[in-house]
N, C-alpha and C positions, 0 to 999 in steps of 0.2 A: 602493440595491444591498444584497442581504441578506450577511451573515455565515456562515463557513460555520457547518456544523452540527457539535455537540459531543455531547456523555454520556461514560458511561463505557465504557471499550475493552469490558468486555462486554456491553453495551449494543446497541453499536456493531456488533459482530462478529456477534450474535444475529439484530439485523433485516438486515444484510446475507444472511446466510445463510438465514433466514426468508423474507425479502421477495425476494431477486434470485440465489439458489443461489450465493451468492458465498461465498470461501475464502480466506486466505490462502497465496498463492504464495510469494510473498518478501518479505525483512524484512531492517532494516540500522537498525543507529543512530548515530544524528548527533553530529556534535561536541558540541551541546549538552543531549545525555543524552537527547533525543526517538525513539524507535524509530516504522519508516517501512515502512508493511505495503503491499502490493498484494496486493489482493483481487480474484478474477478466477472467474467464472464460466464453463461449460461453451460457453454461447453466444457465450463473446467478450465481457460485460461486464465493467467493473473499477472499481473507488474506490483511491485512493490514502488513506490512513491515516496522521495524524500523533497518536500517544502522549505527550503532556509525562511528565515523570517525576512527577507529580503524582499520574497516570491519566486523566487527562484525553483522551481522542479526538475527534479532529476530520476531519471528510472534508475533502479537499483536492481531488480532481479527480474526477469520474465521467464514465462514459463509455461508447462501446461500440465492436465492433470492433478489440479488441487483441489483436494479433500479437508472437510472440516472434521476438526474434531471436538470432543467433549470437552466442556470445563473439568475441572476437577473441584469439589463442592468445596467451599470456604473452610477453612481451620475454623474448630471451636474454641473458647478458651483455654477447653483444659488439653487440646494439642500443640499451643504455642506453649 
């Protein structure tokens, strides 16, 4: 079973964009200082992206067929 794939986040972000017209949509960072991109193309493809704080990039999930969905509207006080 192979490992995922690494380089550097602009590496990373280059052949996505080069190779599969992929973008970043959204991004969040983890408890443990790693920043978490999805990358998502016109077609519906997408890679998930994990940054160590090092720079380090690693794809984590690829795929095709991605669909956004709705938020779900904020708790009000008197739901919490």
């Amino acid at each position: 079973m192979a490992g995922p794939v690494c380089s550097s986040r602009e590496a990373v972000a280059q052949r996505l964009a080069q190779g599969y017209g992929e973008a970043p949509v959204a991004a969040g960072v983890a408890a443990d200082g790693a920043l978490i991109e999805l990358y998502l193309s016109a077609t519906g493809s997408f890679t998930l992206v994990v940054t160590r704080p090092g720079g380090l990039a690693c794809l984590m999930a690829v795929g095709e067929g991605w669909e956004p969905v709705s938020r779900p509207a904020p708790a009000t006080e008197k739901e919490t």
